[in-house]
C-alpha positions as CSV (number, residue, x, y, z in Angstrom):
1,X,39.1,-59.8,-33.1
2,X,42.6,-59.1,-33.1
3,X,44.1,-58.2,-30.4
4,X,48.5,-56.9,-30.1
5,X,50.8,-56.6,-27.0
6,X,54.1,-54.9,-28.5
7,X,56.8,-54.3,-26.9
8,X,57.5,-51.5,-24.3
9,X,60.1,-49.0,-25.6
10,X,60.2,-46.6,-21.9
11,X,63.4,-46.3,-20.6
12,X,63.7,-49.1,-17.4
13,X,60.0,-50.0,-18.3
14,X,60.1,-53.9,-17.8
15,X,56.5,-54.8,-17.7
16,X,54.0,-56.1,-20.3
17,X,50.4,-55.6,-21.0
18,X,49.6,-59.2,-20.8
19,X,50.6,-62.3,-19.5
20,X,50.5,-65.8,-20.6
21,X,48.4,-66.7,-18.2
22,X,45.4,-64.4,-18.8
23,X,46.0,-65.3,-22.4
24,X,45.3,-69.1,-21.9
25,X,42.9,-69.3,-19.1
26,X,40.4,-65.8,-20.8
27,X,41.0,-64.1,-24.5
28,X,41.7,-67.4,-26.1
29,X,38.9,-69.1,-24.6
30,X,36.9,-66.1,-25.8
31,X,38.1,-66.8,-29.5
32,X,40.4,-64.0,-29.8
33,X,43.6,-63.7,-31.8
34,X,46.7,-62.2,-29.7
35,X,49.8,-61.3,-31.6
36,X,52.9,-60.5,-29.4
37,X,55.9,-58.7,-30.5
38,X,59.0,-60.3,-30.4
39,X,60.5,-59.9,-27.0
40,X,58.2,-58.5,-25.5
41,X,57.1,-60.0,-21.5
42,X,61.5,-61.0,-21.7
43,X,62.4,-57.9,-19.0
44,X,59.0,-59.2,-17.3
45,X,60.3,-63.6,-17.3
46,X,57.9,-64.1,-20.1
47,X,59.8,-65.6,-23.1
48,X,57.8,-65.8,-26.5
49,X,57.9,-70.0,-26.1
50,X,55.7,-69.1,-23.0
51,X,53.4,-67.0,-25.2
52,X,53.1,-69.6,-27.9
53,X,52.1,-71.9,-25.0
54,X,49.2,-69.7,-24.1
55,X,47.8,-69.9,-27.7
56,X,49.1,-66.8,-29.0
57,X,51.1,-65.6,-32.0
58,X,54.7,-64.5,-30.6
59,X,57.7,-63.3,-32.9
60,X,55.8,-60.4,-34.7
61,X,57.5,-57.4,-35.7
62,X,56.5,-53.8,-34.3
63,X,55.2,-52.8,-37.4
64,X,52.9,-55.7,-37.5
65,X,51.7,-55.7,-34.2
66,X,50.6,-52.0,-34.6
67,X,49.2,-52.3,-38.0
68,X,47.1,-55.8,-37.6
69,X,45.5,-55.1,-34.7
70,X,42.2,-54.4,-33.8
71,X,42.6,-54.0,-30.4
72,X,46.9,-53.0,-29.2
73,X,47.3,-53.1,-25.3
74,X,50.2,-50.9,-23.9
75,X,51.5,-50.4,-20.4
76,X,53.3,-47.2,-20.8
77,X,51.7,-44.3,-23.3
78,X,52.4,-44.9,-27.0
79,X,54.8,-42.9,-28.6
80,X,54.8,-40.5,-31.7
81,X,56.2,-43.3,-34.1
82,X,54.0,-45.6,-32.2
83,X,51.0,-43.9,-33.1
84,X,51.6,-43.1,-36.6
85,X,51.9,-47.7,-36.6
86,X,48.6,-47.9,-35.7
87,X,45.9,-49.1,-37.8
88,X,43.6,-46.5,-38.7
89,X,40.2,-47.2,-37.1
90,X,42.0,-49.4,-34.3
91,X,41.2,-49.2,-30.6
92,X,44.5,-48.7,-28.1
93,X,44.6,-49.1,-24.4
94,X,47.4,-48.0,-22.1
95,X,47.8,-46.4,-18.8
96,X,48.3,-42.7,-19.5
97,X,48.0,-39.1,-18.8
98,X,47.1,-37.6,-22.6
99,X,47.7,-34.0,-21.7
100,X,50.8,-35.2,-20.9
101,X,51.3,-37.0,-24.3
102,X,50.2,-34.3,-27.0
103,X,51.7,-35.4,-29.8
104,X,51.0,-39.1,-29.2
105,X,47.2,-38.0,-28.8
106,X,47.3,-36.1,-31.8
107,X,48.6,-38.5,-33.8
108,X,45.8,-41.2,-32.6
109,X,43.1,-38.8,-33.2
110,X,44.7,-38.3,-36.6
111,X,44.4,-42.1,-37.6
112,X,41.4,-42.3,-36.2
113,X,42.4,-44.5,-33.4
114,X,40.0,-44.7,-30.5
115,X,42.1,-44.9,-27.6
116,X,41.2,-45.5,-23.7
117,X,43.1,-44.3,-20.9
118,X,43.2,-46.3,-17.9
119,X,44.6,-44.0,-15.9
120,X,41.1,-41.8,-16.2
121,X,39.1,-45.0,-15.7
122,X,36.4,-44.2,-13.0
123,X,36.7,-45.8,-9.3
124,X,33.1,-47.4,-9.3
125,X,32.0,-50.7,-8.4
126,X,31.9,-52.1,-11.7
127,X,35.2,-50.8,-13.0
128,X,37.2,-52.8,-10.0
129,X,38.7,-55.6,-12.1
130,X,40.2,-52.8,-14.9
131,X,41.4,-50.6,-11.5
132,X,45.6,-51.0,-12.3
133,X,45.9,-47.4,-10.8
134,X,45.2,-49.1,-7.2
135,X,47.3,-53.0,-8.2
136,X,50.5,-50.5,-9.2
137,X,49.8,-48.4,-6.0
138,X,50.2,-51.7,-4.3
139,X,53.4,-52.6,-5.7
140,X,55.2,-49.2,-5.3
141,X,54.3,-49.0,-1.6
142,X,55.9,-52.7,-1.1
143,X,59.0,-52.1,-3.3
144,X,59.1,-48.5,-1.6
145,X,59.8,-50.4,1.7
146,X,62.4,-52.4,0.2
147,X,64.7,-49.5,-1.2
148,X,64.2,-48.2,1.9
149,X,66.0,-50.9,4.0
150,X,68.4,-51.5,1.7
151,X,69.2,-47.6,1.3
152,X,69.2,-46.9,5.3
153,X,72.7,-48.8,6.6
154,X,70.5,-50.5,10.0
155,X,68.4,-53.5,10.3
156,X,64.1,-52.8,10.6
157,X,63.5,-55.3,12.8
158,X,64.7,-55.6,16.9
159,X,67.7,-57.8,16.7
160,X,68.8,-59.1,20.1
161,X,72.6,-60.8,19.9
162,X,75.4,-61.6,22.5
163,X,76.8,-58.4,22.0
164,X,73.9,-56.2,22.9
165,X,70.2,-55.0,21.9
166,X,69.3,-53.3,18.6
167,X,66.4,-51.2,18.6
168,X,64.4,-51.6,15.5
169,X,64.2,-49.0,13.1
170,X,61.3,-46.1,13.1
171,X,59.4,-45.9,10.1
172,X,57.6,-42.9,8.9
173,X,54.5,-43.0,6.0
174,X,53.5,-40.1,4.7
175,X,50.0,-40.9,3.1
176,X,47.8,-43.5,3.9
177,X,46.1,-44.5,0.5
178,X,47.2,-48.2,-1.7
179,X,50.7,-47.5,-1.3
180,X,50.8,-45.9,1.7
181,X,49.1,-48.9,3.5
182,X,50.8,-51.5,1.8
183,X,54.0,-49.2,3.0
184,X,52.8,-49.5,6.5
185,X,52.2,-53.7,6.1
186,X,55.6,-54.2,4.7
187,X,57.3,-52.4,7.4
188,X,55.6,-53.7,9.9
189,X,56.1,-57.1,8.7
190,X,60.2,-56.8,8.5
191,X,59.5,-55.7,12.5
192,X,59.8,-51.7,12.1
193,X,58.1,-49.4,14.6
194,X,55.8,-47.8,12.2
195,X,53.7,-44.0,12.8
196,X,51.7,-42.8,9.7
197,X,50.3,-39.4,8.6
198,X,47.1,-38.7,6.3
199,X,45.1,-35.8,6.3
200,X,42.3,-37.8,6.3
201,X,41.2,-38.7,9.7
202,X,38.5,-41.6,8.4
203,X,41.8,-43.8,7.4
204,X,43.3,-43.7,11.4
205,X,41.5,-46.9,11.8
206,X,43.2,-48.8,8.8
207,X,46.3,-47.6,9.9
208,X,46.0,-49.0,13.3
209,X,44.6,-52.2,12.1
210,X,47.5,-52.7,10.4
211,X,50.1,-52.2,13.8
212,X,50.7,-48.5,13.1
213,X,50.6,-45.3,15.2
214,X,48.1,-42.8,13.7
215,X,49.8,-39.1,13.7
216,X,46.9,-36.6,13.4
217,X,47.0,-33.1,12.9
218,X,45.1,-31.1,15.2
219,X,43.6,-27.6,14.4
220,X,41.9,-25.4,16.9
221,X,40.1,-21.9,16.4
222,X,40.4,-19.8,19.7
223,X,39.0,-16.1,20.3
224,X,39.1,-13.7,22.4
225,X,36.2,-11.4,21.7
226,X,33.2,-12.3,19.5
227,X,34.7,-9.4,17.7
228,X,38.3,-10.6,17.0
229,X,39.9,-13.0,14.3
230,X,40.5,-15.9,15.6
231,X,43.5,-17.6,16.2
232,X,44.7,-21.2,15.2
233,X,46.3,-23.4,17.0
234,X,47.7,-26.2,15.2
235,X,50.1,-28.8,16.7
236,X,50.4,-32.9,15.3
237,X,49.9,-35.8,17.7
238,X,49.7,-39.8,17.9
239,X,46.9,-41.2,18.3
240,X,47.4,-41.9,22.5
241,X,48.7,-38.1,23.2
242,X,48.1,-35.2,22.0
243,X,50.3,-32.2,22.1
244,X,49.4,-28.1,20.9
């Protein structure tokens, strides 16, 4: 089996479906054929000398990789001329929405090109290792932190100097799934005073695992006749204090 990694053609897209690494140490000792296009893991550090290394076939055209392969692995959705490369009968994988990419679908189904969204894989047990919904979660939380320090014109952590105290920065996550906990580690870790929010109560426990102050939202129903519509009372509160 043949299997292609072209190259991705998204604007500021800089990853690549595979790495030399994963190359070597699983598909070739698996006996399969990997073609790269030219260029293709160079925005990710991967030169095609590294790819040759690994045991694959690097230097191939676009045309080529789309065309010869049995199997083409994408990061970002194909697009319309991408498609319309494909070999008819071929098998693509990318991490996509496909109501989102119409005419790219249509032109798969129209070559007959059996094509697998990862973004619609199921979150089950034995479709952990294929999860890149929850690995690119990670990232975005982590590099979210980042932009955000360098963006806010203050120092996160609690600085004390000869000319004074500075208070370290408050930090505010809104969300407390993959990225939002990975958020919460990061700032944390660069010494921020970090409160989160999730409408999920179940995840208060993560967050405070992780050094965080838990914000929950309470709601109250209150009536004053059996008769009446009740009222709410809704008012958001740390974890320690609570407040209506």
């Amino acid at each position: 089996m043949k299997i292609g990694v072209p190259k991705e053609t998204a604007v500021n897209e800089r990853r690549v479906a595979l790495t030399p690494e994963i190359i070597s140490k699983q598909l070739v000792k698996a006996g399969l054929t990997i073609v790269v296009e030219r260029g293709a893991g160079e925005s990710a550090s991967f030169g095609d000398e590294a790819y040759r290394a690994a045991g694959a076939t690097a230097g191939a055209s676009a045309a080529d990789v789309f065309g010869q392969s049995d199997v083409v692995l994408k990061v970002q959705p194909p697009s319309t001329d991408e498609a319309g490369l494909c070999r008819e009968g071929a098998a693509l994988v990318a991490l996509f929405q496909p109501s989102a990419a119409q005419d790219a679908v249509s032109r798969l189904a129209a070559r007959k090109v059996t094509a697998f969204s990862l973004a619609l894989l199921p979150r089950v047990t034995r479709a952990q290792a294929m999860d890149v919904l929850s690995s690119q979660a990670t990232v975005a939380g982590y590099k979210a932190v980042l932009m955000a320090a360098v963006s806010t014109g203050r120092f996160f952590p609690m600085l004390v100097t000869a000319a004074g105290t500075l208070p370290p920065a408050r930090v505010l996550v809104l969300g407390a799934g993959v990225a939002g906990l990975q958020a919460i580690a990061t700032a944390r870790r660069l010494g921020a005073v970090v409160s989160a929010f999730d409408v999920r109560p179940a995840v208060k426990e993560q967050v405070e695992s992780l050094g965080a102050k838990f914000l929950a939202m309470q709601i109250a129903e209150q009536a004053d006749t059996p008769s009446s519509c009740p009222r709410r009372h809704i008012g958001v509160s740390s974890s320690s204090s609570r407040r209506a």
